[in-house]
C-alpha positions in Angstrom: 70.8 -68.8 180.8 69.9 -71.6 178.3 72.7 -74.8 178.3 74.3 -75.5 176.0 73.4 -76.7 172.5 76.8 -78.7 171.9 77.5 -81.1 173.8 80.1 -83.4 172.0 82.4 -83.4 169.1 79.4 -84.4 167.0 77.6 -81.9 167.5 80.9 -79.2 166.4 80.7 -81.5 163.2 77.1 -80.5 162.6 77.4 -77.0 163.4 80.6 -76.6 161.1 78.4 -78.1 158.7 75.9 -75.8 158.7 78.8 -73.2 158.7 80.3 -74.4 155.4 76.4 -74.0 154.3 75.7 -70.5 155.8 79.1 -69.1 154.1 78.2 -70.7 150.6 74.4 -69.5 150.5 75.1 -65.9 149.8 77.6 -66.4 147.4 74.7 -67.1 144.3 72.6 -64.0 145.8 75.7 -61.9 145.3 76.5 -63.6 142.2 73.0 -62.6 140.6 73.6 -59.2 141.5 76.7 -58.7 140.0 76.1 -59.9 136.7 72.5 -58.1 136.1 74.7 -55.1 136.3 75.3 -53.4 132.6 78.8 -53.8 131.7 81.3 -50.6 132.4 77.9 -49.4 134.8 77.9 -49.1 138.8 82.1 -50.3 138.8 81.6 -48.6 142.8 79.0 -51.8 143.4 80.5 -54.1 141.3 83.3 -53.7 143.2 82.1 -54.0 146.4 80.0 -57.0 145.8 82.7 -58.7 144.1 84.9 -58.4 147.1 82.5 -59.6 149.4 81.7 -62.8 147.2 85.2 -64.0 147.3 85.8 -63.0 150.9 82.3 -65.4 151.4 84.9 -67.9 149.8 87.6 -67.0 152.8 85.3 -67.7 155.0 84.0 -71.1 153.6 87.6 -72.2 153.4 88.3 -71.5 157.1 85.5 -72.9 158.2 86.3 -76.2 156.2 89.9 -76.1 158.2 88.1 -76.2 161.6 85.9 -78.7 159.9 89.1 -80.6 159.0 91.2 -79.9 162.4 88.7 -81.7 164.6 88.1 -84.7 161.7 85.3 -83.8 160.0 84.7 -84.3 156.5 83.7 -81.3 154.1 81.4 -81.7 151.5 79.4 -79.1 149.2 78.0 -81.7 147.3 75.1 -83.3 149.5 71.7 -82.9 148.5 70.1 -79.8 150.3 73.6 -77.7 150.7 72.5 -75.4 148.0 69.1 -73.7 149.6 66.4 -73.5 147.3 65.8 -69.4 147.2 64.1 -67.5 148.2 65.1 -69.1 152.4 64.5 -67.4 155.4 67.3 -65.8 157.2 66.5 -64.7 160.6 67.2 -60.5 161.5 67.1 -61.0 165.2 63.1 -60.0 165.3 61.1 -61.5 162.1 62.2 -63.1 159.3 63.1 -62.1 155.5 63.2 -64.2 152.5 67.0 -64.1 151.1 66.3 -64.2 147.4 68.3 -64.4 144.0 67.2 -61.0 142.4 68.9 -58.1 140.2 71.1 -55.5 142.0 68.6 -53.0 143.5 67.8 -51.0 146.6 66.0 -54.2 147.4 69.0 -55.9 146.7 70.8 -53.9 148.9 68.6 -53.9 151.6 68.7 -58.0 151.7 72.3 -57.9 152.1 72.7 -55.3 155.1 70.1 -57.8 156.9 72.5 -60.6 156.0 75.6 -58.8 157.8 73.9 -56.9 159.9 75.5 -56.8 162.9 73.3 -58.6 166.2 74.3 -59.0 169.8 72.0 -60.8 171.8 71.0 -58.6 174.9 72.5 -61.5 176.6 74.3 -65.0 176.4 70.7 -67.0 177.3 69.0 -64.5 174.2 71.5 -66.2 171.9 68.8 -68.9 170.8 65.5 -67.9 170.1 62.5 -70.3 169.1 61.6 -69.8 165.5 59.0 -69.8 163.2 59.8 -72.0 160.0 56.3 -71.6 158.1 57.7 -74.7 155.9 60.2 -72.7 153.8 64.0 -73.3 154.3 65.6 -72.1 157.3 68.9 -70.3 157.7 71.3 -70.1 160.3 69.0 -72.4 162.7 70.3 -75.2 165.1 71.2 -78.4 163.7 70.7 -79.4 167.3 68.3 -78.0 169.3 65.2 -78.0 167.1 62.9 -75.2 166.5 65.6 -72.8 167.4 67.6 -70.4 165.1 70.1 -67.8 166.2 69.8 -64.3 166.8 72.5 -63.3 164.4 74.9 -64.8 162.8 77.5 -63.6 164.9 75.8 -65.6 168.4 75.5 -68.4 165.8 79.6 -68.2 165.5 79.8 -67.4 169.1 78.1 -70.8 170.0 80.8 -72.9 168.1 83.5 -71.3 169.3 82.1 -72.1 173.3 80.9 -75.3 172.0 84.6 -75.8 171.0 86.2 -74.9 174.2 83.7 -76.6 176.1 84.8 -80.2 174.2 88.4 -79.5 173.7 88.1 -79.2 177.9 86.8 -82.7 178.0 88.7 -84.1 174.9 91.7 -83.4 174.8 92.6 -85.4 171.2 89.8 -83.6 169.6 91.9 -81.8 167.0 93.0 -84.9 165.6 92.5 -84.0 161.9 95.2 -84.5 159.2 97.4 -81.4 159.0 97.6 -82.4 155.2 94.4 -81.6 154.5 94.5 -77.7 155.7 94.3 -75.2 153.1 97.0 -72.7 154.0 97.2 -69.0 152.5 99.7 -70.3 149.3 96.5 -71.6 148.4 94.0 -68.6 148.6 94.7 -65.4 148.1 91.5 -62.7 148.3 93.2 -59.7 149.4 90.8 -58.9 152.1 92.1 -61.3 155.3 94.9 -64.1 155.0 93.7 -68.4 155.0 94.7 -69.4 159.1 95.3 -73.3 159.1 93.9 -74.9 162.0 95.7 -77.3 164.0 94.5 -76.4 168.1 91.9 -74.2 169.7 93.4 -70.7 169.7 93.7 -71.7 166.1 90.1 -72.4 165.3 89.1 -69.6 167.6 90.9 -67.0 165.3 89.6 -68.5 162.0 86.0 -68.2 163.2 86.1 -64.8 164.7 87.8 -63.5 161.8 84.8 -64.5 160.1 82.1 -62.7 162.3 84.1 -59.5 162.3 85.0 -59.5 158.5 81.4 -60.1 158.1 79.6 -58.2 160.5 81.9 -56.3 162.8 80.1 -57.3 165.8 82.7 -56.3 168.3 85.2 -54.7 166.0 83.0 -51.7 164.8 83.4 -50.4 161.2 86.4 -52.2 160.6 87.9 -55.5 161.0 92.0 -56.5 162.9 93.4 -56.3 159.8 91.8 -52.6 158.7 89.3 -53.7 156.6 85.5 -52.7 156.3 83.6 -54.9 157.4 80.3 -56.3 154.7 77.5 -54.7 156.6 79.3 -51.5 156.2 80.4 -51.9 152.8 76.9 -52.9 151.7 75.2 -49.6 153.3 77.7 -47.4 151.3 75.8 -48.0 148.6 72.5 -46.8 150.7 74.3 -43.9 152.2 75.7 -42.5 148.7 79.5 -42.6 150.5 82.8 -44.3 151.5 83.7 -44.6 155.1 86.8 -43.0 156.2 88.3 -43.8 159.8 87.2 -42.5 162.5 83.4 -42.2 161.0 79.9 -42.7 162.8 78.8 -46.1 161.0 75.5 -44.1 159.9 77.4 -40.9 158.6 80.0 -41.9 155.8 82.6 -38.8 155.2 84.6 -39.7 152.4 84.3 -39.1 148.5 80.7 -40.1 147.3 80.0 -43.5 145.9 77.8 -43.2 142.9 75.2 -45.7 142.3 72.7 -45.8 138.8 70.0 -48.5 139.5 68.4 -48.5 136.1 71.7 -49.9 134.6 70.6 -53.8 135.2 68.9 -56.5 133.6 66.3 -56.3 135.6 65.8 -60.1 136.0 63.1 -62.8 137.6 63.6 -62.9 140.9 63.9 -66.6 142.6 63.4 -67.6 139.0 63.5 -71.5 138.8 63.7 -74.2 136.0 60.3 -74.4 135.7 59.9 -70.6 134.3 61.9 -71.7 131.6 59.7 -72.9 128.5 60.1 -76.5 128.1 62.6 -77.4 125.6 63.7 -74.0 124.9 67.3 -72.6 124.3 67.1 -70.6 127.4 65.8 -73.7 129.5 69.1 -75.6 128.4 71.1 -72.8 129.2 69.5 -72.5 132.9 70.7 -76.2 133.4 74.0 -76.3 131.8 74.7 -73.2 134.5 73.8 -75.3 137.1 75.4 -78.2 136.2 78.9 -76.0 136.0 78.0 -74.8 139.4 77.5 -78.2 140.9 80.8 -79.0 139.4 82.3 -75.9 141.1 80.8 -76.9 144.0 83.1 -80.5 143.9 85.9 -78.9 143.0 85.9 -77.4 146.4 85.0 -80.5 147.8 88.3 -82.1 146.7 90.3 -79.0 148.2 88.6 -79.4 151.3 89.5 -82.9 151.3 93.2 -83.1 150.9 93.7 -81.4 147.6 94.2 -77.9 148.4 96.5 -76.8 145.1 92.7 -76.8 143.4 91.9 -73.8 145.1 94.1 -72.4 143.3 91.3 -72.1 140.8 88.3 -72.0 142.1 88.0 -68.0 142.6 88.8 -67.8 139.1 86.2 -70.9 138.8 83.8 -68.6 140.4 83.6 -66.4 138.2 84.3 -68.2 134.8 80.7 -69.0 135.5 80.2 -65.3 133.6 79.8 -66.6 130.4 76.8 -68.6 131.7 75.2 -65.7 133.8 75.6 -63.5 130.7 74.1 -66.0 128.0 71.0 -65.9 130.7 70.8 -62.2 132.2 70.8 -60.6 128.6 68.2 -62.3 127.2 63.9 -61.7 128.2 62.4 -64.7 129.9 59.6 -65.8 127.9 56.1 -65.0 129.8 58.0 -63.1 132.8 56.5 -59.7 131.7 59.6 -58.2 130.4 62.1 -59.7 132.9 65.1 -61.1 132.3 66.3 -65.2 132.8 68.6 -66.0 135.5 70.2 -69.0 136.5 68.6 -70.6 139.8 71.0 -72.6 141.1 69.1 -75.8 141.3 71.8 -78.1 141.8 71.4 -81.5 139.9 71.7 -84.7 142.7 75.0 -86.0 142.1 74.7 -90.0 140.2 74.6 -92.4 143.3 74.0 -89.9 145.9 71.6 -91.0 149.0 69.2 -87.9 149.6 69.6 -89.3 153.0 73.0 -88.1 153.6 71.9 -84.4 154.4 70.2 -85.9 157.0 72.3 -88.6 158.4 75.7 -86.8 157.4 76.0 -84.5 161.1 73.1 -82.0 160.4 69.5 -81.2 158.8 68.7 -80.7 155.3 67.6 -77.3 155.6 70.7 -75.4 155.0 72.0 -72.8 156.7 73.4 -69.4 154.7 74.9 -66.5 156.0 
């Protein structure tokens, strides 16, 4: 069995880090997919990508509580938080590039290896040695280098017997400001209820609410609370059907889910800033998106930091960003061959940040996505 790979209240700090990142990452892949979609087209898939994104947002902001409970300090806003697509998300045997592309069976198929459930044949399988071939790396270890996790289920299992194995040994280490909790008057996604954080069984809760809403890893089809769970949401749309109780996870019963894939923009995949032609109305609409986003992304940084009545906003925040997708999705990129623009989420550095602070703030600057 390999030891541990947290070891100290430090170390939970990185790793919740790196949480905050994982949940964040996916939110712009879904996001892209969404809005290629033709309006009043696919409202089964826009649905169920829709739900997902904001339950990514549940689980960002219960993550930042167990972040808070045991002092940490949440912040979206450091350079490297936001991966640069496509990143590599390990699927328990190779790896696959997580990109920002138009919905699709490819699409599709990117997001059922995100969920997918993965339990390691055994506790010492949980960390396996990884292969970065210089491109970001998702859901690795910010502490035991050159390894990444066999799913992101083990990667949650880790923190939650890294924080049993501190709170054993320390027993002050929930010392964080009750104040700064975000409690469920702030967020309401109507898939899974906020869960403030204040002692072990606490933070324990939060993060395995997560890993089953996510992937059902040891819940099956559904979550505690009755809910699919994403993986199985995301392979409706392969199967052609809705799950009803009681179903085999690869044999859907209920009413068919209809699915038209030519109804999208079909848009550059992974584009970046430098597709854009230089000085171009399209190029200044690219980097007005992202500058929005970064400020979405600080927004959330002052709710995870003892504002939490701005939460309030930020799902509706979320998607305000429409107007920016739309002014960018609709119209042909310029030399792309017919494609669409998209934004790419190249987050401008904040004025005054240290690039070193990704480094030196508890973790790595590759980030790590679910």
């Amino acid at each position: 069995m390999t030891a541990s790979s947290i070891d100290n209240r430090d170390d939970l700090i990185s790793y919740l880090r790196s949480a905050m990142a994982l949940e964040h990452a996916t939110i712009p892949t879904y996001l892209t997919a969404y809005y290629s979609i033709h309006s009043s087209t696919n409202s089964d898939a826009a649905h169920i990508i829709r739900v997902v994104a904001v339950e990514e947002m549940l689980h960002l902001t219960l993550v930042a509580n167990v972040l808070n409970a045991i002092g940490g300090t949440p912040d979206l806003t450091l350079p490297g938080f936001v991966p640069s697509y496509p990143a590599y998300l390990p699927d328990g045997e190779d790896d696959f590039t997580v990109d920002l592309r138009p919905f699709s069976p490819e699409a599709v198929e990117t997001f059922c290896r995100i969920e997918r459930p993965g339990k390691a044949p055994s506790a010492g399988a949980r960390l396996v040695r990884t292969s970065d071939r210089g491109r970001p790396l998702l859901v690795s270890s910010p502490t035991a280098e050159g390894m990444r996790f066999y799913s992101i289920g083990e990667f949650y299992e880790e923190i939650i017997e890294g924080l049993e194995k501190v709170a054993a040994g320390d027993p002050g280490l929930f010392c964080g400001d009750p104040a700064r909790q975000v409690g469920p008057e702030y967020f309401y996604s109507g898939g899974g209820e906020v869960i403030t954080v204040c002692d072990l069984d606490s933070a324990r809760r939060a993060l395995r609410l997560i890993a089953a809403q996510g992937e059902g890893l040891d819940s099956g089809l559904y979550d505690a609370d009755g809910e699919l769970a994403h993986y199985y949401r995301f392979r409706q749309l392969q199967l052609g059907r809705y799950y009803q109780v009681g179903d085999h996870p690869d044999a859907p019963s209920g009413p068919p889910l209809s699915v038209s894939w030519d109804d999208v923009y079909q848009v550059k995949v992974s584009a970046r800033l430098a597709d854009y032609p230089v000085g171009s109305e399209l190029a200044g609409a690219a980097r007005k998106f992202n500058a929005e986003y970064g400020a979405f992304l600080a927004l959330l940084t002052k709710a995870f930091n003892g504002r939490p009545t701005l939460l309030l906003d930020a799902v509706w925040y979320m998607f305000r960003l429409r107007d920016g997708f739309n002014r960018l999705v609709r119209n042909p990129l310029p030399g792309s061959g017919g494609l669409h623009a998209a934004p790419t989420f190249e987050i401008p550095t904040p004025v005054g940040s240290d690039p070193a602070a990704a480094r030196t703030a508890g973790g790595t600057t590759r980030a790590v996505t679910r």
